[in-house]
N, CA, C and O atoms as a MOPAC input file, in Angstrom:
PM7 MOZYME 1SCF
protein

 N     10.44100 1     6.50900 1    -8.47600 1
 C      9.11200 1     5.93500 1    -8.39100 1
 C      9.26400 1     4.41700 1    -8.30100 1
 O     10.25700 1     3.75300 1    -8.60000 1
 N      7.93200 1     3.94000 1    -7.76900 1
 C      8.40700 1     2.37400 1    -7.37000 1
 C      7.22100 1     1.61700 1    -8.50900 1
 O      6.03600 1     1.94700 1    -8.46700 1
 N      7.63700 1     0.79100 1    -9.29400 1
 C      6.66100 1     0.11800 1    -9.65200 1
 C      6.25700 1    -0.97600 1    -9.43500 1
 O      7.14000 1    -1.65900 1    -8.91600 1
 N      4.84500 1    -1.77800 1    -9.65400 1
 C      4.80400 1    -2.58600 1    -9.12600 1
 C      3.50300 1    -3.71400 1   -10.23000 1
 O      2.36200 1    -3.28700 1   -10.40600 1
 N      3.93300 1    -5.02500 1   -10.80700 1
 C      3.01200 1    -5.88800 1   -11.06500 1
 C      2.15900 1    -6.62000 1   -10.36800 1
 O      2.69500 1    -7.62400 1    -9.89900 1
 N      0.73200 1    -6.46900 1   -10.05400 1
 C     -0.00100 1    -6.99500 1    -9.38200 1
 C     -1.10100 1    -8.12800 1   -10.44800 1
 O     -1.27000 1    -8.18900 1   -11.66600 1
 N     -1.62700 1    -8.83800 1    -9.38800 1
 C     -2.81300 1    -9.43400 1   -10.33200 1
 C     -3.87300 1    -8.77700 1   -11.10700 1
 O     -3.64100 1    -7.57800 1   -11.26100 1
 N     -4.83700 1    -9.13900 1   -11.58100 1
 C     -5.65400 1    -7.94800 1   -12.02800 1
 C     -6.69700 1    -7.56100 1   -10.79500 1
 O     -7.44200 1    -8.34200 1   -10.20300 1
 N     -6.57000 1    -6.40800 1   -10.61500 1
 C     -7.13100 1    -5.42500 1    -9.66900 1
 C     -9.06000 1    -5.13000 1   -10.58500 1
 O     -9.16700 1    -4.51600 1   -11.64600 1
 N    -10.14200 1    -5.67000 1    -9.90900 1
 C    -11.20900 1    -5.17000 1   -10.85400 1
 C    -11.79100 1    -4.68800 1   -10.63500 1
 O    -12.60400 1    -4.34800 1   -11.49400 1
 N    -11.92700 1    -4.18300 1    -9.21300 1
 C    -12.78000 1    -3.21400 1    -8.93700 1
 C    -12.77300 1    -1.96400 1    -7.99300 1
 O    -11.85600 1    -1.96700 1    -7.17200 1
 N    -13.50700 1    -1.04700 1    -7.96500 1
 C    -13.58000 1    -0.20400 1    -7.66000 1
 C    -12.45800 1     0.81900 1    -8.08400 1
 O    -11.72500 1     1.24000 1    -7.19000 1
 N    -12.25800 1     1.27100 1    -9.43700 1
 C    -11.83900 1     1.96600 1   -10.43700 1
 C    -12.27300 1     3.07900 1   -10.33200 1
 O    -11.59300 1     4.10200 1   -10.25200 1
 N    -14.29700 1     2.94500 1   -10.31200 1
 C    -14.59000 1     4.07300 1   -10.84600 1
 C    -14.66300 1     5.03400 1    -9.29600 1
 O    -15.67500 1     5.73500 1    -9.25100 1
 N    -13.87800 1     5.13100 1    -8.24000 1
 C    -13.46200 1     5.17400 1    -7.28900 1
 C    -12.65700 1     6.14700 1    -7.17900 1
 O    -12.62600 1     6.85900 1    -6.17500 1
 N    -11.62900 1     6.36200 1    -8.56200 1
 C    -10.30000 1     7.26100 1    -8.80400 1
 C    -10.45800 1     7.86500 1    -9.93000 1
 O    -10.60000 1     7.28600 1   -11.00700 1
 N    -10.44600 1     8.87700 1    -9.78900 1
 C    -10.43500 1     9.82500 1   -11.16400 1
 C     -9.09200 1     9.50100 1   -11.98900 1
 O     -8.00500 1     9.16900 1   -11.51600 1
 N     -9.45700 1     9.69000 1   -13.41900 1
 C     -8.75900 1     9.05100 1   -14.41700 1
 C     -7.86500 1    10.51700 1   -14.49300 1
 O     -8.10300 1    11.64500 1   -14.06300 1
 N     -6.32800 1     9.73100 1   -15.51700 1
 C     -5.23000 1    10.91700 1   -15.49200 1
 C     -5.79700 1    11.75700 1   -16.61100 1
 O     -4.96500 1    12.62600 1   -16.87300 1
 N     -6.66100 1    11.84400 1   -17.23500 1
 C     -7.35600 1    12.79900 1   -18.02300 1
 C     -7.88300 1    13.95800 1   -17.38700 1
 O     -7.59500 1    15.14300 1   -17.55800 1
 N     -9.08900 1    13.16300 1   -16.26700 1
 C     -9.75600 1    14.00800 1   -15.33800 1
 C     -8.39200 1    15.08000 1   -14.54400 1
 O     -8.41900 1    16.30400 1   -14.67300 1
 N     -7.62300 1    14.57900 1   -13.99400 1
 C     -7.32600 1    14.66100 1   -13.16000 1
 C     -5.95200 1    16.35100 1   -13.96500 1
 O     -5.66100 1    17.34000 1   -13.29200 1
 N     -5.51300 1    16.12500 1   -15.24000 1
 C     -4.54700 1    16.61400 1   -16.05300 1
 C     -5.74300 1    17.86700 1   -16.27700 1
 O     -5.28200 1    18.85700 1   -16.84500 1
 N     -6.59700 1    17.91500 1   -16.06000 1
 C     -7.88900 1    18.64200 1   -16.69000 1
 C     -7.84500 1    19.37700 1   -15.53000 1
 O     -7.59600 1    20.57800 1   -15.41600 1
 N     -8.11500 1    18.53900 1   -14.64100 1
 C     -8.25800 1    19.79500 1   -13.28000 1
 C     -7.05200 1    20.61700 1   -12.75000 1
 O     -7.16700 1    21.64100 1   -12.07500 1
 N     -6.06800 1    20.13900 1   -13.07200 1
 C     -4.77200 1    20.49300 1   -13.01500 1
 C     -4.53400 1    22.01000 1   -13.53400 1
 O     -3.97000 1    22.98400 1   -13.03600 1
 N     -5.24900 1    21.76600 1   -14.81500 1
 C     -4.37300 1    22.91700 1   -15.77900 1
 C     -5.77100 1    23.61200 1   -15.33600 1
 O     -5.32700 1    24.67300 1   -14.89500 1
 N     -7.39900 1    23.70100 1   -15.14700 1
 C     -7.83000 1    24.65500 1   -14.83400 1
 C     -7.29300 1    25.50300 1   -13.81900 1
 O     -7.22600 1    26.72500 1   -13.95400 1
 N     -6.73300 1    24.60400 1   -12.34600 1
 C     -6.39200 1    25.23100 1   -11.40900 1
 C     -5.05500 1    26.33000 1   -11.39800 1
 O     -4.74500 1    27.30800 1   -10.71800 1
 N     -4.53100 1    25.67800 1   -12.40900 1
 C     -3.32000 1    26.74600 1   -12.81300 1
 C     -3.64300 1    27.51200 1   -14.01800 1
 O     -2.80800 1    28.16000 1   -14.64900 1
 N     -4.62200 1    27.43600 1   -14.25400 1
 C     -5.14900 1    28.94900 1   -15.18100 1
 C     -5.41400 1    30.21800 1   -14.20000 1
 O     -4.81000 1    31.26900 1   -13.98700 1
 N     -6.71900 1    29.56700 1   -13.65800 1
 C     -7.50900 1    30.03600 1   -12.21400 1
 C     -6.29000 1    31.36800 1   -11.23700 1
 O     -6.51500 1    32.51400 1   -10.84900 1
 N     -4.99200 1    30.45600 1   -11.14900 1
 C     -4.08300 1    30.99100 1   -10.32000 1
 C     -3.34900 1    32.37800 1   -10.79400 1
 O     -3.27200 1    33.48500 1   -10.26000 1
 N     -2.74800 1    31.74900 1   -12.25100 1
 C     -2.16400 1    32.73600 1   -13.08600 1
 C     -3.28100 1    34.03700 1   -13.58300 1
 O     -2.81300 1    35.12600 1   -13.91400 1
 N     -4.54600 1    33.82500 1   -13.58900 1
 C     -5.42500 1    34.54000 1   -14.15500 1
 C     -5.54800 1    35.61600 1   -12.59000 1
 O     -5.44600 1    36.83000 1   -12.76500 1
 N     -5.68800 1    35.26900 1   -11.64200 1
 C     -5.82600 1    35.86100 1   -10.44200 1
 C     -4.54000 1    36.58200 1    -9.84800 1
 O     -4.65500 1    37.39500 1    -8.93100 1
 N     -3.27000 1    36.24400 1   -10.42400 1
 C     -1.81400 1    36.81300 1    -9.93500 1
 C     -1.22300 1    36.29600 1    -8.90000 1
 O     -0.44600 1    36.88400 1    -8.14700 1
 N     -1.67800 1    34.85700 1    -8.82000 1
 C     -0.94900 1    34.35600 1    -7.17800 1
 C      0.04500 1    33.41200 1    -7.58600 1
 O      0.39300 1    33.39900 1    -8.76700 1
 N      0.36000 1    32.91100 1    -7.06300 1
 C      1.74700 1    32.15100 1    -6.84900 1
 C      1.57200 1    30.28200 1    -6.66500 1
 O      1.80400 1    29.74300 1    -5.58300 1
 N      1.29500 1    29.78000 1    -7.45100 1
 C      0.41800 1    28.83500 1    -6.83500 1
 C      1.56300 1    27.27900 1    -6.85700 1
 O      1.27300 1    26.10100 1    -7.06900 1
 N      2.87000 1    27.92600 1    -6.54800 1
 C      3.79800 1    27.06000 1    -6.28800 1
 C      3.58000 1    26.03900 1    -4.94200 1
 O      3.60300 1    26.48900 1    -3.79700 1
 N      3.34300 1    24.44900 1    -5.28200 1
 C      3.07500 1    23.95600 1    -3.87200 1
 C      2.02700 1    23.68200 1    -3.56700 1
 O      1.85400 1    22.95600 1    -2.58800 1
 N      0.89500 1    24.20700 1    -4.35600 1
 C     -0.67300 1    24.58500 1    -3.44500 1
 C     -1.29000 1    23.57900 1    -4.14600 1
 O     -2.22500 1    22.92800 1    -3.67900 1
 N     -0.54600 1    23.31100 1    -5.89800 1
 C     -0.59800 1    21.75400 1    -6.47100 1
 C      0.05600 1    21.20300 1    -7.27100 1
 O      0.96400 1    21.87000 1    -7.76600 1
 N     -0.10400 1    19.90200 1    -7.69000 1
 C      0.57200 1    19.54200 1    -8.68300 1
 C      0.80000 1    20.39400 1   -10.28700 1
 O     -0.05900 1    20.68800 1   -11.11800 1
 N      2.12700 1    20.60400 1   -10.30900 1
 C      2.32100 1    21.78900 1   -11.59800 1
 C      1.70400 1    20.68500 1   -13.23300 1
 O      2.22700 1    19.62400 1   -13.57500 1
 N      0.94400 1    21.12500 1   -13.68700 1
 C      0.19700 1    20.44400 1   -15.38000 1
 C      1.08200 1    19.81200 1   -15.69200 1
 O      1.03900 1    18.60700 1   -15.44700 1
 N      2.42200 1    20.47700 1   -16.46700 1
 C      3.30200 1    19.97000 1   -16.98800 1
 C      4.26200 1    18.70100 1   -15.91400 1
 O      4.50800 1    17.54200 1   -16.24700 1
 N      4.53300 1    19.17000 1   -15.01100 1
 C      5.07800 1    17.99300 1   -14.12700 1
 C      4.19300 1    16.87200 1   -14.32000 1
 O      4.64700 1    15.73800 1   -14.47000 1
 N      2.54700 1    17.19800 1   -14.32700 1
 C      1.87800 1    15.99000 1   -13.80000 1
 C      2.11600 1    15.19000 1   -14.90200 1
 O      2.51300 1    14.03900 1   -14.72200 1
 N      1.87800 1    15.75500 1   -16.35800 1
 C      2.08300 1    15.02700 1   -17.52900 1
 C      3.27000 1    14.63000 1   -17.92800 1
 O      3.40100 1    13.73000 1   -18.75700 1
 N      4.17100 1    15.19700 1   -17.43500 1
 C      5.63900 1    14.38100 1   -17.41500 1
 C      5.82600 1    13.16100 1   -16.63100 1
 O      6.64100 1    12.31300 1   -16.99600 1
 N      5.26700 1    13.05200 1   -15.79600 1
 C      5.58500 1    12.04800 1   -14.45200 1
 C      4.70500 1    10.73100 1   -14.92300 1
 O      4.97300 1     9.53300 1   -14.83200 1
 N      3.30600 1    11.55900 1   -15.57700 1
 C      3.00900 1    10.13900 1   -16.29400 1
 C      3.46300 1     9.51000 1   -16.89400 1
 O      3.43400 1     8.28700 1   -16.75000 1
 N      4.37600 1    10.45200 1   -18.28900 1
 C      4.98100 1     9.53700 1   -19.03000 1
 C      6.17300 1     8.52700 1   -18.96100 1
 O      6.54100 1     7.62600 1   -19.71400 1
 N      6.71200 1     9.10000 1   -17.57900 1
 C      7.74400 1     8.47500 1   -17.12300 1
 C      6.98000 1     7.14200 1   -16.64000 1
 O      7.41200 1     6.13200 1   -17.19600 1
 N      5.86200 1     6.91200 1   -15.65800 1
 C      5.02100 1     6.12100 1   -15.31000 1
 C      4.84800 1     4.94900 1   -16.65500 1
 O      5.00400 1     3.72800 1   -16.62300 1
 N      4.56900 1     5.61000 1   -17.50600 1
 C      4.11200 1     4.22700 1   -18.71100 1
 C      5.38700 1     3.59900 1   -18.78600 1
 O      5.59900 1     2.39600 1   -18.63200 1
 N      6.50100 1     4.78000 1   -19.11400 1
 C      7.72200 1     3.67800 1   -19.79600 1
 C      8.26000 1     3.01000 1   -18.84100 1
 O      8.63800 1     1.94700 1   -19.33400 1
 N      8.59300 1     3.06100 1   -17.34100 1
 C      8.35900 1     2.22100 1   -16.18700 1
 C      7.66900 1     0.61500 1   -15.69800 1
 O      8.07300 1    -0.29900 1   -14.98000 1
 N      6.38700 1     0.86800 1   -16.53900 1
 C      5.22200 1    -0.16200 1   -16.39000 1
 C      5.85400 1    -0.79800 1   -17.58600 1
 O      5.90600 1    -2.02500 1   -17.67000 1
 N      6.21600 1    -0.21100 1   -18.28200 1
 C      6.61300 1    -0.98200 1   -19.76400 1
 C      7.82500 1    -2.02600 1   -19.25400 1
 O      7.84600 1    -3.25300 1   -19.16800 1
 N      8.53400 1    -1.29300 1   -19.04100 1
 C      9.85500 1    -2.15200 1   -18.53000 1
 C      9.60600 1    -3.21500 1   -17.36200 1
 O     10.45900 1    -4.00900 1   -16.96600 1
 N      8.42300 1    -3.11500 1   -16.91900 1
 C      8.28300 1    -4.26900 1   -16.27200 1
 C      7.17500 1    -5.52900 1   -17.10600 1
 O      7.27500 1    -6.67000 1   -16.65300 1
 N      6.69700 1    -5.42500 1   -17.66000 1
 C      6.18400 1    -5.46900 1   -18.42600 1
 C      4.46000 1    -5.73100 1   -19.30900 1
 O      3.87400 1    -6.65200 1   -19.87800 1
 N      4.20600 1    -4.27200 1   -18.95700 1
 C      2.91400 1    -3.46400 1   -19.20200 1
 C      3.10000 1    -3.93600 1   -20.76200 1
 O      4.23100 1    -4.34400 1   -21.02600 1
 N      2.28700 1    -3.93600 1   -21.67200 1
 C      2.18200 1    -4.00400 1   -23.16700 1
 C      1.64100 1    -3.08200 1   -23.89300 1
 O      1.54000 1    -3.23500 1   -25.11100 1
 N      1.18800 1    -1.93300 1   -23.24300 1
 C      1.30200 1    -0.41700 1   -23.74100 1
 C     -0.40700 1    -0.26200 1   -24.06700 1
 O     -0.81400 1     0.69200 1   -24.73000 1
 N     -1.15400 1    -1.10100 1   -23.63100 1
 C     -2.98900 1    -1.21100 1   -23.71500 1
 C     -3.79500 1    -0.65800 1   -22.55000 1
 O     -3.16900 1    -0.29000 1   -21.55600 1
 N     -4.82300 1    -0.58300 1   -22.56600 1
 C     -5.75200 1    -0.41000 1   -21.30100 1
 C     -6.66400 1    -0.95800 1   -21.22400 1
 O     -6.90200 1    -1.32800 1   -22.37300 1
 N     -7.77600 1    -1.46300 1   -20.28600 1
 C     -8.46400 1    -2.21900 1   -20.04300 1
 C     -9.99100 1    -1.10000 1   -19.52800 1
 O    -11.19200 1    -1.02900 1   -19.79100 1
 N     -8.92300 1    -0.35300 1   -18.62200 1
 C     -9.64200 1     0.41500 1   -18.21500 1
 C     -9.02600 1     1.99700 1   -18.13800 1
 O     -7.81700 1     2.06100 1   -17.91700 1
 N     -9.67100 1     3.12400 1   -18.28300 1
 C     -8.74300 1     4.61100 1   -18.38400 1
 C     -7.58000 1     4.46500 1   -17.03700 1
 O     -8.25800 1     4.53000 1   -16.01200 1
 N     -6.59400 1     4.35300 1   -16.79600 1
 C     -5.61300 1     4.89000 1   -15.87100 1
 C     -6.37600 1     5.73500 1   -15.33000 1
 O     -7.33500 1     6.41700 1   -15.69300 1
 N     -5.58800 1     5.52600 1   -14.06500 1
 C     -6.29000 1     6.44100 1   -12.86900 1
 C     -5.03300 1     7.13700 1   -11.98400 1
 O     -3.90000 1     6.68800 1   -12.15400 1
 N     -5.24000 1     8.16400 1   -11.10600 1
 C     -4.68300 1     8.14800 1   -10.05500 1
 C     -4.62400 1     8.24800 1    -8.65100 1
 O     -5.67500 1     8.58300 1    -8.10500 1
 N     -3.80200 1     8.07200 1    -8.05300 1
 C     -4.06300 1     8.05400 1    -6.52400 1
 C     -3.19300 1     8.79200 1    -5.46700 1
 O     -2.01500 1     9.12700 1    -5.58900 1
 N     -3.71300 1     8.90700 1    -4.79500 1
 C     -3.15100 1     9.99700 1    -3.75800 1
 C     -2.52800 1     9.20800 1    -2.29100 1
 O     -3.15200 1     8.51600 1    -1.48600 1
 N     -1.31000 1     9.53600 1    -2.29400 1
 C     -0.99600 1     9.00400 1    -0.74000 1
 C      0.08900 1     9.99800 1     0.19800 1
 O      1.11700 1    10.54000 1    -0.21000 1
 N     -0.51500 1    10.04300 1     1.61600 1
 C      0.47200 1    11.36700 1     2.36200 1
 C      1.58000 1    11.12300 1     2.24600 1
 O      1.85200 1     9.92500 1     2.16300 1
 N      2.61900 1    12.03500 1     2.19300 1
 C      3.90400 1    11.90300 1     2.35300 1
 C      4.38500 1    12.95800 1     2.07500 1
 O      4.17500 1    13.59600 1     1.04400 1
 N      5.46600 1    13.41200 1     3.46100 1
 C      6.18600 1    14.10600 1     4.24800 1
 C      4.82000 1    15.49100 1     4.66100 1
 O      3.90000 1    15.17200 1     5.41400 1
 N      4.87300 1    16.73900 1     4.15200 1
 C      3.96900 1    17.38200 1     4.60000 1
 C      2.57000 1    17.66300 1     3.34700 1
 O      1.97000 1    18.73700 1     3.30200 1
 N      2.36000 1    16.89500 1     2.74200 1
 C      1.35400 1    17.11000 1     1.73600 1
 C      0.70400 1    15.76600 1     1.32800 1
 O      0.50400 1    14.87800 1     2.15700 1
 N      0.34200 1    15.63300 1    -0.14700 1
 C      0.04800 1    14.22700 1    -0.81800 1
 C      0.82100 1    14.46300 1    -1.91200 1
 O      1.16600 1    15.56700 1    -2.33600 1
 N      1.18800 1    12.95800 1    -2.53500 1
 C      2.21600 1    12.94500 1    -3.39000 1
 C      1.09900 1    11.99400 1    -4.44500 1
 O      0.35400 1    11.40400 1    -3.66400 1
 N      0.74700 1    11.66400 1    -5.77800 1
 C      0.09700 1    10.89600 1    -6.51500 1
 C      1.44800 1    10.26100 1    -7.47500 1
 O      2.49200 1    10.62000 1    -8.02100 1
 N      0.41700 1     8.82600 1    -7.18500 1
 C      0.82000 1     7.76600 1    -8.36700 1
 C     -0.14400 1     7.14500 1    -9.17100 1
 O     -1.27500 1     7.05500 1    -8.69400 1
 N      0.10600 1     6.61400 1   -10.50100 1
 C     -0.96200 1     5.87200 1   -11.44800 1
 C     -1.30400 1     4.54000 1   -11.47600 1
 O     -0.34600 1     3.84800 1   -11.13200 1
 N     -2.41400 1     3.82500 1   -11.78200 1
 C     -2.34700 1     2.79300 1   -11.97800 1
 C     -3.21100 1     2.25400 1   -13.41400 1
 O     -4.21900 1     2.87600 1   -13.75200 1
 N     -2.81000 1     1.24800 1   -14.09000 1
 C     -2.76100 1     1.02300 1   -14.98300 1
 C     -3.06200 1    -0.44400 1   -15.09000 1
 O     -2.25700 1    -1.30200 1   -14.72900 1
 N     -4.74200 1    -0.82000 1   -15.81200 1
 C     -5.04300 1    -2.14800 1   -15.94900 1
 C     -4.69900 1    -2.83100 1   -17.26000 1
 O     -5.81800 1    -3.09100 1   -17.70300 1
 N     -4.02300 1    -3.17000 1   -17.93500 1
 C     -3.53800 1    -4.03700 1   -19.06500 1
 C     -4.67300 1    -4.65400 1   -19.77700 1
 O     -5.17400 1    -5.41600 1   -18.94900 1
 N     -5.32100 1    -4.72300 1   -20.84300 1
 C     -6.41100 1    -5.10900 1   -21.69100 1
 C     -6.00700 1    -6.59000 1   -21.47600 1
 O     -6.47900 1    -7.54000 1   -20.85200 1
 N     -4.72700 1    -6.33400 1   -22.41300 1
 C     -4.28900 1    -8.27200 1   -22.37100 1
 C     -3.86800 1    -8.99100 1   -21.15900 1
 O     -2.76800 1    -8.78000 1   -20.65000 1
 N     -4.88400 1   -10.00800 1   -20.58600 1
 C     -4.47300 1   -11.01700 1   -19.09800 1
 C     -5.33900 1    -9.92700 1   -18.19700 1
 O     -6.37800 1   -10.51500 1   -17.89800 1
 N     -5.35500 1    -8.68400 1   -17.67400 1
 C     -6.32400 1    -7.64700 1   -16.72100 1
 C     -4.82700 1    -7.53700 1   -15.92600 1
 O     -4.97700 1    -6.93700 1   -14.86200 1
 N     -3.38900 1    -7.96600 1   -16.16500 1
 C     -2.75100 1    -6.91000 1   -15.01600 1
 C     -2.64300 1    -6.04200 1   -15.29200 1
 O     -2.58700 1    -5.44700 1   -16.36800 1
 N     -2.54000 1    -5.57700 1   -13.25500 1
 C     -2.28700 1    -4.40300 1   -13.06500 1
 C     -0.75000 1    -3.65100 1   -12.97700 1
 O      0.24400 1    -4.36500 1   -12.84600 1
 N     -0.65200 1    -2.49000 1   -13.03900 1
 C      0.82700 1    -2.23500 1   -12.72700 1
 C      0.23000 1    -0.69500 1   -11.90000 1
 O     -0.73100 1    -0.09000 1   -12.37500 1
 N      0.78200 1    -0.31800 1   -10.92900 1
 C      0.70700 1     0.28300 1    -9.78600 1
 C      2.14900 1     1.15200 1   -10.04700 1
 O      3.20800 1     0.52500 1   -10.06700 1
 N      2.13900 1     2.43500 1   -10.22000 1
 C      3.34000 1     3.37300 1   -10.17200 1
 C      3.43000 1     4.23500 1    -8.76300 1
 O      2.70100 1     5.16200 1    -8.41200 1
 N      3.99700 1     3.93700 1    -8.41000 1
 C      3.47000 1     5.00500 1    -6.72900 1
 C      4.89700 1     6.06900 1    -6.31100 1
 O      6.03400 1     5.81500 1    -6.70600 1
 N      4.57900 1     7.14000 1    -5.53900 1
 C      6.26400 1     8.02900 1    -5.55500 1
 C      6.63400 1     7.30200 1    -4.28300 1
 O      7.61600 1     7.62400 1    -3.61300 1
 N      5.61600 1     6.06800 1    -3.89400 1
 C      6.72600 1     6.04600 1    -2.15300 1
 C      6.32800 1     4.35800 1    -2.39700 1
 O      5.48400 1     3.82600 1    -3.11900 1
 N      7.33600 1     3.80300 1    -1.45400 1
 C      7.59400 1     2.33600 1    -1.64700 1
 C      6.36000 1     1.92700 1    -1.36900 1
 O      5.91200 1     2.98100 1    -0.91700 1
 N      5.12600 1     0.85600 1    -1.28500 1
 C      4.18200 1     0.32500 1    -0.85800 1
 C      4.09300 1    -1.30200 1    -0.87500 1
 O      3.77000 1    -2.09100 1    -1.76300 1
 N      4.61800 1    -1.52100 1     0.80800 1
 C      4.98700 1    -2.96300 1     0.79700 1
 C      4.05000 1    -4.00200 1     0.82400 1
 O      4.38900 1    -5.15700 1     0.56500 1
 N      2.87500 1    -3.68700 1     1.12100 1
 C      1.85500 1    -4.83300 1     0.47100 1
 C      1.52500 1    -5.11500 1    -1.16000 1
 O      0.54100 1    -5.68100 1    -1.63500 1
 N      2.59300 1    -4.57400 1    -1.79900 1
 C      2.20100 1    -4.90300 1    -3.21300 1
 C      4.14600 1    -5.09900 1    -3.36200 1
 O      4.73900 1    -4.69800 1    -4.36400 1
 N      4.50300 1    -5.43100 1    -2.77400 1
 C      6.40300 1    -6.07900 1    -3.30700 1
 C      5.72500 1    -7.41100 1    -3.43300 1
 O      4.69900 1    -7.99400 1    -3.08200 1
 N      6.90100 1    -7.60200 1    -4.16300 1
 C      6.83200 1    -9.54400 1    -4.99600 1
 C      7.42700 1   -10.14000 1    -4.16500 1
 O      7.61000 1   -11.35100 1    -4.28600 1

């Protein structure tokens, strides 16, 4: 994953569903699947992956250096890549309003 410190980013947030929302719809859809007998490898992001990948996401932002606050709920975002969409988080910092941007594919308008 690529991370990335930006300035503070302020708007249009409420734009992206938060990793709550989003961990929520997750695990209904893989109830939904398992409850019905299908196979629902691929069709989305697996719950547990998604909540793993976040946490990898914070300690990432940390190491660059996120201060472990929010400003605003984390969100995530969706971008194509190879034959599907792949999601990354972003994360507004209470203290100063940066942002830190976690994404699975390089995004060169936000390199330093």
């Amino acid at each position: 994953m690529f991370v990335y410190e930006s300035i503070p980013i302020d708007f249009f947030w409420e734009q992206l569903k938060t990793v709550s929302v989003t961990a929520g719809e997750l695990a209904l859809l893989d109830a939904a699947a398992k409850a019905n007998g299908t196979n629902p490898s691929g069709a989305f992001p697996d719950p547990a992956e998604f909540l793993k990948r976040w946490e990898t996401a914070k300690d990432l932002a940390a190491n660059v250096g996120w201060e472990g606050d929010f400003r605003n709920e984390p969100v995530v975002f969706w971008v194509p890549h190879e034959d599907s969409f792949d999601y990354g988080f972003v994360i507004k910092q209470d203290n100063n309003g940066a942002t830190y941007v976690i994404s699975p594919v390089r995004l060169e308008s936000l390199r330093n």
